[in-house]
N, C-alpha and C positions, 0 to 999 in steps of 0.2 A: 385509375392506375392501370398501366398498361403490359401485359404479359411479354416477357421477350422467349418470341420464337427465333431458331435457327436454320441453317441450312445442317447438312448432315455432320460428322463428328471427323476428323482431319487426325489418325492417331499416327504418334512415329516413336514408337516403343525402341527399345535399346538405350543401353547406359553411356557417353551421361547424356543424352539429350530424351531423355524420354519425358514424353507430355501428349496428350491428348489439346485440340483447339476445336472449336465452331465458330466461323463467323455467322452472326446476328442478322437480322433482317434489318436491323436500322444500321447496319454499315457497324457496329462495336463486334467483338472480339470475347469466350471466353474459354479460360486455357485451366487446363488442371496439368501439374507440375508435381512428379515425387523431388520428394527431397531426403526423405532417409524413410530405411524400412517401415518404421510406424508414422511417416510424417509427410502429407500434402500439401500443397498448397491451390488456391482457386481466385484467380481473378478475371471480375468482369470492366474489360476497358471500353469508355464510351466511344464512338465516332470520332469523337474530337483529339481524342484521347484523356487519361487521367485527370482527375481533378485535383485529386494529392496527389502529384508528380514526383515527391519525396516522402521518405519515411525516416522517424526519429526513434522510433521504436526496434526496430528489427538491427541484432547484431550478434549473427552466430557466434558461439560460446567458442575463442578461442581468435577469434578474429578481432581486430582494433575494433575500439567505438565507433559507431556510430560519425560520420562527418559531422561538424559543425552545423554545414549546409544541409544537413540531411542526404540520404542514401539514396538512391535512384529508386524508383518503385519498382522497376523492372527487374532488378539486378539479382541477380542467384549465386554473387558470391559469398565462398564461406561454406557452402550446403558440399559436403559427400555426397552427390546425386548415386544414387543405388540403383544396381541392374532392375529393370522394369520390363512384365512379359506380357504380351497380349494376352486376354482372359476372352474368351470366345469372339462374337462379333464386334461387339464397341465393349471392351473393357482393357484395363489396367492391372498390374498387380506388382507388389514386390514379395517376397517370403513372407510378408505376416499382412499388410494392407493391400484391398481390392477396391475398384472403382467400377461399376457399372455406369456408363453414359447412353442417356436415351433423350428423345425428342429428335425433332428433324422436322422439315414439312411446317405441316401446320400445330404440331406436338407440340406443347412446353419441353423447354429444355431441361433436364431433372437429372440428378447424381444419386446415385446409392452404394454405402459405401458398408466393404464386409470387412469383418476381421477374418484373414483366413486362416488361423493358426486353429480358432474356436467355431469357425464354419457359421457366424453371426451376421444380418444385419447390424450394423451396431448407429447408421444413422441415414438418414431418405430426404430427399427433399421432397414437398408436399408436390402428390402426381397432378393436379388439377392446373397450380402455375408456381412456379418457387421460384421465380425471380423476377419482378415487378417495377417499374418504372412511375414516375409519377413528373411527367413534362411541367406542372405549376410551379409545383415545391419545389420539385429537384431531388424528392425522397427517391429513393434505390431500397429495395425490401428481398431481403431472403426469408421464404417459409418451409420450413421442416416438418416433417410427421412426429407428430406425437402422443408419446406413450403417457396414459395416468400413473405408472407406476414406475416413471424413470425419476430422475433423481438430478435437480439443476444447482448449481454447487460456482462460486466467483465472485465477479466483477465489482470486485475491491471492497470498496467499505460500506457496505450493504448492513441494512439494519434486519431485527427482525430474526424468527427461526434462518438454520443453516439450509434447510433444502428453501429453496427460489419457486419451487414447484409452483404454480398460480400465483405468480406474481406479474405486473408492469412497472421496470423497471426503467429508469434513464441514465444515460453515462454521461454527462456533464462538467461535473466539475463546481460545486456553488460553496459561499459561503454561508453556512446553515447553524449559524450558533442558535444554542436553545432547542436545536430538533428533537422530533418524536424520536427514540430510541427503541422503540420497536416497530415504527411504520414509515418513519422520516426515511426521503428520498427526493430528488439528489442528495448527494455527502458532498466529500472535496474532493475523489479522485475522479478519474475519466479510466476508465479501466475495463474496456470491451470482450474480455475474455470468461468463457461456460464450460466449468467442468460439469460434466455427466456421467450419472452411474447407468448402462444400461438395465434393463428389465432383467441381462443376463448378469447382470454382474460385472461387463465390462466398461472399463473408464474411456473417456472420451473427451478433449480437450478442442476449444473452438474459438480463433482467436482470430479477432476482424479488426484490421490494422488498418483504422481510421482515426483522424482528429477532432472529427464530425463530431456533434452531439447525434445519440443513440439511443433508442428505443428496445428495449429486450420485454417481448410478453411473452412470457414463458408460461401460458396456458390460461387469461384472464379473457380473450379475445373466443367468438367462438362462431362459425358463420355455416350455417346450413349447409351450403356448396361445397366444403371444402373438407370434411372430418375432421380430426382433431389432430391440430397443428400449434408451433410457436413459429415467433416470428422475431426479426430484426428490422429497424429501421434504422438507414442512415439519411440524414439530413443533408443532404445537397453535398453527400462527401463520394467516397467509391467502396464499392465490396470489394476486397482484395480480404480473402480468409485462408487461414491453415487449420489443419485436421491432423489429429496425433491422437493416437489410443494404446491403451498400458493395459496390464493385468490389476494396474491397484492405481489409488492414486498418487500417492508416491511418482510413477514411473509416468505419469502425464505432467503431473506438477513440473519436474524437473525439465521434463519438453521445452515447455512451453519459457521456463527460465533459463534455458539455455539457449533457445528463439531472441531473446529483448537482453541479451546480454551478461547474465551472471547475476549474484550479488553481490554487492559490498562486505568486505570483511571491517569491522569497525575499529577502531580502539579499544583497547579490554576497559579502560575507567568510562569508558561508556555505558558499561555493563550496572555499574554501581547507582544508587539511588544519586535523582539532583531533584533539584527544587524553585520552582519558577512563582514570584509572586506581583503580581501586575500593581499590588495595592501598596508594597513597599518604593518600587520606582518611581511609582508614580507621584509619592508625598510629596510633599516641598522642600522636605526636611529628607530626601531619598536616600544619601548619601550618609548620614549622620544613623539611619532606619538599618539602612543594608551592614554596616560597621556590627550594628546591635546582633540581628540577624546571626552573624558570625559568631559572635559572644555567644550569641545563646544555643547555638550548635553545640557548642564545646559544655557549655553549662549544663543542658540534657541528655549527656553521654549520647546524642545521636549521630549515627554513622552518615556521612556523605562525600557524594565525590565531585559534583558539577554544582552550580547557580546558574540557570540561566536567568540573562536579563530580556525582561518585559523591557516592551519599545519605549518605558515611562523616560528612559535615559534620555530620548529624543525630542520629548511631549514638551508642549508650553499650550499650556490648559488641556482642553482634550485633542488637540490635533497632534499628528507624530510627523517631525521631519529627519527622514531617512537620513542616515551618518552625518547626524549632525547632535552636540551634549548642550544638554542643557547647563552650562555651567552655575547657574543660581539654585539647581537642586545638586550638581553635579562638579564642586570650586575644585576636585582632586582625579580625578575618574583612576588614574593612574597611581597613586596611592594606594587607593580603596582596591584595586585591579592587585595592588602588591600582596595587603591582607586579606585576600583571598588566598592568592594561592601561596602564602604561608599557610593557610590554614591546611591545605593540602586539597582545595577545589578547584579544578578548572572552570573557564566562564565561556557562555555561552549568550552570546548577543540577538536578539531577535533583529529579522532586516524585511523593509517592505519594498514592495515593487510601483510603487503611487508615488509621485512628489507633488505636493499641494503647489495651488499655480505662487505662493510667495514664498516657495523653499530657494535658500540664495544662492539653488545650481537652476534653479528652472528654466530660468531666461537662456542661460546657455545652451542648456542641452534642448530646447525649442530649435534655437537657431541652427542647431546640430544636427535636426532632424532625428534624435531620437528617441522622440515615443508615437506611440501608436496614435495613428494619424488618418483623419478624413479622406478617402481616397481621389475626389474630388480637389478640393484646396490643397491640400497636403497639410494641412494647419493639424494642431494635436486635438486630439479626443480629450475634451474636459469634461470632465463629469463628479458629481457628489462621491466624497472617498472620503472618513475621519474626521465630521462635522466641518468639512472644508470643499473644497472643490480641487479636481486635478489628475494629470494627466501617469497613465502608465508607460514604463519604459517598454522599448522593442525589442526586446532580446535575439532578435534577428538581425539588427544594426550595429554593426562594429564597433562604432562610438559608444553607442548604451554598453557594451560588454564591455570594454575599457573602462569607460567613466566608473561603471560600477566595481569592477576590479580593484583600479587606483581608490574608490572610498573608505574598502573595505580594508584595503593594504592600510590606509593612513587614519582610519581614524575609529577602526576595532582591532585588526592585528599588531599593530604599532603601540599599542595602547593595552599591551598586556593581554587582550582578549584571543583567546586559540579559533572560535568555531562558530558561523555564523547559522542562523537559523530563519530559514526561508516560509516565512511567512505573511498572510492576506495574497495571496497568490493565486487567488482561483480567475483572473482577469475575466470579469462577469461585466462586459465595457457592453451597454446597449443601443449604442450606434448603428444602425444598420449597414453604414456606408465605409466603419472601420476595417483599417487594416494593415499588417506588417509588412515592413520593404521587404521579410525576406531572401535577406541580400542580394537585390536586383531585378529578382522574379518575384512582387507582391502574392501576399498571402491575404485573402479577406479573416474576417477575425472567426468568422464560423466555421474555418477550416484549421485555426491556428488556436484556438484560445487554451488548448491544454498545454499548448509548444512551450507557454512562456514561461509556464512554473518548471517544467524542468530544465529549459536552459537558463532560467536564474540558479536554480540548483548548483546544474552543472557547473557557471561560471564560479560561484560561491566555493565548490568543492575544490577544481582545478587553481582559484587564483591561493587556497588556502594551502595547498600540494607544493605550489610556486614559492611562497614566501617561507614555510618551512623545509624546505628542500635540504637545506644544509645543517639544519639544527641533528643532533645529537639523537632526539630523540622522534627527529620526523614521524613515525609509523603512527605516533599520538592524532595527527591532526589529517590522517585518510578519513575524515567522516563529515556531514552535514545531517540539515535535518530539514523537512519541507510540509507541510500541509498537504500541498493541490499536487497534480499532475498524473499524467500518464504512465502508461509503460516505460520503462528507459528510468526513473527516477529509482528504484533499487539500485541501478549499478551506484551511484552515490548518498544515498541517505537515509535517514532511520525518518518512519514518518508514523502517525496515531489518527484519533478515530475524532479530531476536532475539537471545536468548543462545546462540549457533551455537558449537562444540565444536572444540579445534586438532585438526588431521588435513587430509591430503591428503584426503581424502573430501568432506570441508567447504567446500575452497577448490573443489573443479571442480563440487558439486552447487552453493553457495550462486550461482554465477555463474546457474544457470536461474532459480533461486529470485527475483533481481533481475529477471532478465528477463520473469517470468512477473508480476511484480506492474507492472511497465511496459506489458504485452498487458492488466492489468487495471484501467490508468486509475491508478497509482499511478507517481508519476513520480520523484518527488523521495528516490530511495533507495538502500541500501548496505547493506555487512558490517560486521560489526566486526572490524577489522582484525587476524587472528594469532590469532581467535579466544579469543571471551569466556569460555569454560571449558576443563577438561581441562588437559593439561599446557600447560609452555612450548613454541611450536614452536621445532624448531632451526634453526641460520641459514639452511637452504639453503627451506625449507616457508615461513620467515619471508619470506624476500627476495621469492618467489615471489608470495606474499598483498598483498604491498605493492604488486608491479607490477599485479596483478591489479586492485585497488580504487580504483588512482592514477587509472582514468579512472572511476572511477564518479560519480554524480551527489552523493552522501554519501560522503565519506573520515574516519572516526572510527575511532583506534585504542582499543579498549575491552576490558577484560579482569579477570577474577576470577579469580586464581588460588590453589591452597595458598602460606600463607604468606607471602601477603600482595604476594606478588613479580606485576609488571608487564608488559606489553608495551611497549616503550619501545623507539625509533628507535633506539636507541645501543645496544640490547641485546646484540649478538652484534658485537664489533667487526670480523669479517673481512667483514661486508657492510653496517657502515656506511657507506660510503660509497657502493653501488647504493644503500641506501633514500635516503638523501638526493637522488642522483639521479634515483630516481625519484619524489619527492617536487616537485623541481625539473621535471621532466616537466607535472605536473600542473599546479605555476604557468606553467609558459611557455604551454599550451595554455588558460589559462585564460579568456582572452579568445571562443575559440571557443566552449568550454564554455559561459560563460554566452550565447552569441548560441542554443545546445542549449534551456538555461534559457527563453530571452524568447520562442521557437519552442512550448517546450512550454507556457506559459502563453497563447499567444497563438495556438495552431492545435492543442490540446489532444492532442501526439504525446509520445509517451517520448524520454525523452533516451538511453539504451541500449535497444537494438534486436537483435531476432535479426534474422540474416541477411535470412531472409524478408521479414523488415516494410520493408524497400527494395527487395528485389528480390522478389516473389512469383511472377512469371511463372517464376523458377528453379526448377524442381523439386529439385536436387541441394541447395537453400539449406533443404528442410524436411529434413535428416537431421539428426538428434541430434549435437552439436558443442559445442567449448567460446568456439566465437568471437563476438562480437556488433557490433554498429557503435555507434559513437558519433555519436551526430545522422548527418547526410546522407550526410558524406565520410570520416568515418576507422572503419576495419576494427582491430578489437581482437583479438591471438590470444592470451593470457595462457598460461603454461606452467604446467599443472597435474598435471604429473607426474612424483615425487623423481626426479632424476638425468639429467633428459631435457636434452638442449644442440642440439636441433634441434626443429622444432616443422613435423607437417605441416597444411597449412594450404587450402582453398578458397576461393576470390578468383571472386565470381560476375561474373554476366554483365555487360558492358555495352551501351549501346545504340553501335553505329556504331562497332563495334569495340574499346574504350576499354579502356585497361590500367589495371592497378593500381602503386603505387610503394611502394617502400621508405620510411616518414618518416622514417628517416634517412639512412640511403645517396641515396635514389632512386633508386636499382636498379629498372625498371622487370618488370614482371611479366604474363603473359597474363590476360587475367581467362578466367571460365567452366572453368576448368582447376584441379587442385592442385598445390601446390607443397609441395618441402622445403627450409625456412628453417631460416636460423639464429639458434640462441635458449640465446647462453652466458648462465651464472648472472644475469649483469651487468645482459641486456639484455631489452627487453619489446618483440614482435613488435608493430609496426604500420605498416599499409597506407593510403594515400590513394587515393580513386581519379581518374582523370583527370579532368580540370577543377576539384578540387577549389581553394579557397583559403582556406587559414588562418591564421588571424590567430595574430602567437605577440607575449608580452610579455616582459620582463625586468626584473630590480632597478633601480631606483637605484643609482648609482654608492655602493660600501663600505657597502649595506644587504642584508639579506636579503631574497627572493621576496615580494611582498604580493599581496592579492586586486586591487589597484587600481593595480598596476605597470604602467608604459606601452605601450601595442603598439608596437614598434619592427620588425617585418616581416610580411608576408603571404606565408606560402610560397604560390608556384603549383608547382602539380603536370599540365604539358601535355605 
């Protein structure tokens, strides 16, 4: 692997074009770029030029989306470029970020970059070589200096404690049902961004806007030569990175989501519990099953506000063909679509991105050239998908985004169904030779393969925007819901942490896993409820999983199990009546919940939080715990452990003395202190802290809980 040396540093300070350039001794180019007082940018362009020539990720907060065709890579519009002043010989600065550039000659090229408000290093690239070439592969590697006692914190749906610290990590993208939940790696997103606590306390955001599969060793790697360093690899893709530092994390989070565009504000019945079960679609009798289902919502006073449907609507045996009914399990779909939403639940369709090669659009859309295709022949990538064989669409090719538009228009939104759900989307195609048109300028699949879950997303959200446009109550149907993807997929979808496995292991790691894709700019997300594979849990792991998720920002109970059998509220009748309560938990706080929602769309913060991300000055709030906050004021202690009926608990600092409360007793509590609570089967451990006020809702009189029930109190908590 080969070091890239420069010739000297090329700066042209002054606003707006301030940047700092070297050219490279292999003829490439790299440029450091302010873009707003705490925010850089650094790209290294090869010779040739870029390799990802486009970007789908990057779309200043206030600026349209992102193109279709993707963004230019080059492009800096949208950025408030900020006056920028020379800092001595080879340096940068704006009022709060500084850039030192060194190397030259025969020197590694090397950045170090201060905070100058707090007069910090706050991050270095390794002086020996920090940027690296690898002519075989085609890897590009950044290495940094590092500290044992920094703090690595992101890249989406990470299993396993919150700090990353000693870990190797990969951004990919895979399907991983069944994975280890505390060590499993890859997930389903592609999510290349590392928050950082410094040594000092200062935050630090770092975000490499590739499509590449990625490498993060965040201090497992260790080599004599070099001291102590992490590193990035990218995979035959480009380093183009941004740098942003805050006083908290708070004030990086929002950075960096204001960088890939915002998020989604959802539907408020989004908010409300649904219910996904693979085992009921799937029957033979699915349609006669799902009817029942209904009934017995109503039979067990249980609150709900969505169904989604499992791909069983699709299935003839085990294979799924995409918008297409199985009419022998399915003689009404539109009927059944009616009593639903009489019952007062919107329906949510799961949609795959594969058509088996005998689905009776295949032939067509082959001849159409739209799916992903040999780059040689041009012929389609066929390969094992759903005990079948067959080809993924292009989400790059205007036909594939039609074709799939008009499916979705005629045969779920036409059909009673509001809201499609993008799923099997991680396109894990291993063709070496694959790749997308593109639109005109081909993409190999190792530079695209996260592209395509978010522009099915995309297409899925916008064609849904299209069709209800005129309705009464449009604002319902601004939402999707996705699996896999990159960056860029918050601005449309609410998305979870997979096909996650029943076990007590499951319910206490998945809770970091949520928290860890909130520290990564992904807001709007959850478990599947009892766990989507593996066995049935039993009542007591069950009851637990339900308390656990009742505050989550996503509550979907979802599950595949042998023989066809369900996760279902009613399932273990000696604790249905906690899940119903806790269920009811969920409606009454809902009103809060969504003011979480408007907060996080509107000041780009998670709606669950580790401890830390409210309190950071608490040092005792960064140890590894199963507790986290909900929005500002309420402290979540879920009990993740069989048989436990006490739960101990830390209740951090507050300012001017302030305690924490019991939300149901009130039982007032020291904060900065631990406590042993009590936490029988029944009940789900949660803390207010002082001053908080929440809003709580209730039924209508002889109805059940709805997403849109009335606030009828504001607890204060003084």
């Amino acid at each position: 692997m080969k070091p890239i040396q420069s010739a000297d540093w090329f700066l042209q300070p002054g606003a707006p074009e301030a940047d700092a350039t070297t050219r490279l001794h292999d003829g490439g180019e790299l440029r450091v770029v302010f873009l707003a007082p705490r925010m850089a940018r650094v790209t290294w362009q090869p010779p040739g030029g870029f390799r990802e020539p486009r970007t789908w990720a990057i779309a200043p907060r206030g600026e349209a989306d992102a193109p279709w065709q993707g963004r230019e890579r080059e492009s800096l519009e949208g950025f408030s470029r900020p006056q920028v002043k020379p800092q001595g010989n080879h340096g940068l600065a704006t009022e709060r970020l500084g850039v030192t550039l060194q190397g030259g000659g025969q020197a590694p090229v090397r950045l170090v970059w201060r905070d100058l408000q707090r007069d910090q290093v706050v991050l270095a690239d390794r002086e020996t070589s920090a940027y690296l070439h690898e002519a075989r592969t085609g890897i590009v590697r950044h290495c940094l200096v590092r500290d044992p006692q920094e703090h690595y914190y992101g890249l989406g749906d990470k299993t396993g404690a919150l700090n990353l610290h000693g870990r190797r990590l990969r951004c990919l993208g895979q399907d991983s049902i069944g994975y280890d939940p505390q060590h499993g790696d890859p997930l389903y997103k592609h999510w290349p961004f590392v928050l950082m606590r410094t040594t000092g306390g200062i935050w630090v955001g770092v975000y490499y806007d590739t499509l590449a599969a990625c490498t993060f060793d965040l201090g497992c790697e260790h080599d004599n030569y070099h001291g102590l360093f992490r590193s990035l690899d990218v995979d035959d893709g480009d380093l183009d990175y941004y740098v942003m530092v805050g006083d908290t994390p708070a004030e990086v989070v929002a950075q960096f989501v204001g960088l890939i565009g915002g998020t989604h504000l959802p539907p408020r019945w989004t908010l409300g519990y649904a219910q996904t079960a693979m085992g009921l679609a799937d029957a033979p009798d699915a349609q006669d099953q799902l009817a029942r289902f209904i009934e017995q919502c109503q039979q067990h006073q249980m609150p709900i506000s969505a169904f989604h449907y499992g791909s069983g609507y699709s299935s003839r045996g085990k294979q799924r063909y995409v918008f297409t009914w199985n009419t022998s399990k399915f003689p009404d779909p539109q009927g059944l679509n009616a009593k639903f939403a009489a019952a007062g639940m919107k329906l949510v369709a799961n949609l795959k991105p594969c058509l088996l090669d005998d689905h009776p659009s295949y032939a067509a859309l082959a001849q159409a050239k739209a799916f992903i295709a040999h780059a040689q022949s041009g012929e389609p990538v066929v390969e094992p998908y759903w005990d079948g064989q067959g080809s993924h669409l292009d989400f790059t090719q205007p036909q594939a985004v039609q074709w799939w538009q008009t499916q979705l228009r005629q045969q779920i939104l036409e059909k009673g169904i509001q809201i499609g759900w993008n799923d099997n989307n991680e396109y894990a195609i291993g063709a070496d030779d694959a790749h997308s048109a593109g639109w005109g300028e081909p993409l190999p699949m190792h530079r695209s393969r996260p592209l395509h879950a978010l522009l099915m997303t995309r297409a899925t959200y916008e064609a849904q925007r299209a069709f209800f446009a005129t309705s009464a109550d449009a604002a319902d149907y601004g939402f999707t819901i996705t699996r896999a993807g990159p960056p860029g997929i918050q601005r449309y979808a609410q998305t979870w942490s997979g096909d996650n496995t029943t076990s007590w292991a499951s319910l206490k790691w998945n809770i970091r896993t949520g928290l860890q894709m909130g520290l990564s700019g992904l807001f709007n997300v959850g478990h599947d409820v009892g766990g989507f594979f593996g066995p049935l849990p039993d009542p007591e792991l069950f009851l637990r999983w339900v308390q656990a998720c009742a505050l989550n920002p996503r509550m979907v109970m979802n599950s595949w199990k042998a023989g066809n059998v369900s996760n279902l509220p009613w399932m273990h009748p000696t604790v249905t009546d906690a899940v119903r309560a806790a269920l009811g938990l969920r409606y009454q706080l809902l009103p809060y919940l969504w003011q979480c929602f408007e907060a996080s769309h509107r000041e780009a913060c998670p709606i669950i939080r580790p401890t830390f991300f409210n309190f950071p000055q608490d040092a005792q709030c960064f140890h590894d715990c199963d507790d986290f906050m909900l929005g500002p004021d309420l402290l979540v202690a879920p009990v993740v452990d069989a048989g436990a009926r006490t739960r101990r608990v830390y209740l951090p600092q507050l300012p001017a003395g302030g305690q924490w409360f019991d939300f149901e007793t009130r039982t007032a509590y020291a904060a900065g202190q631990s406590h042993t609570v009590e936490a029988p089967l029944a009940r789900l451990p949660l803390f207010a802290r002082q001053g908080a006020r929440i809003p709580l809702s209730a039924p209508r009189a002889g109805q059940l809980a709805r997403h849109d029930d009335p606030v009828v109190e504001t607890r204060c908590f003084d």
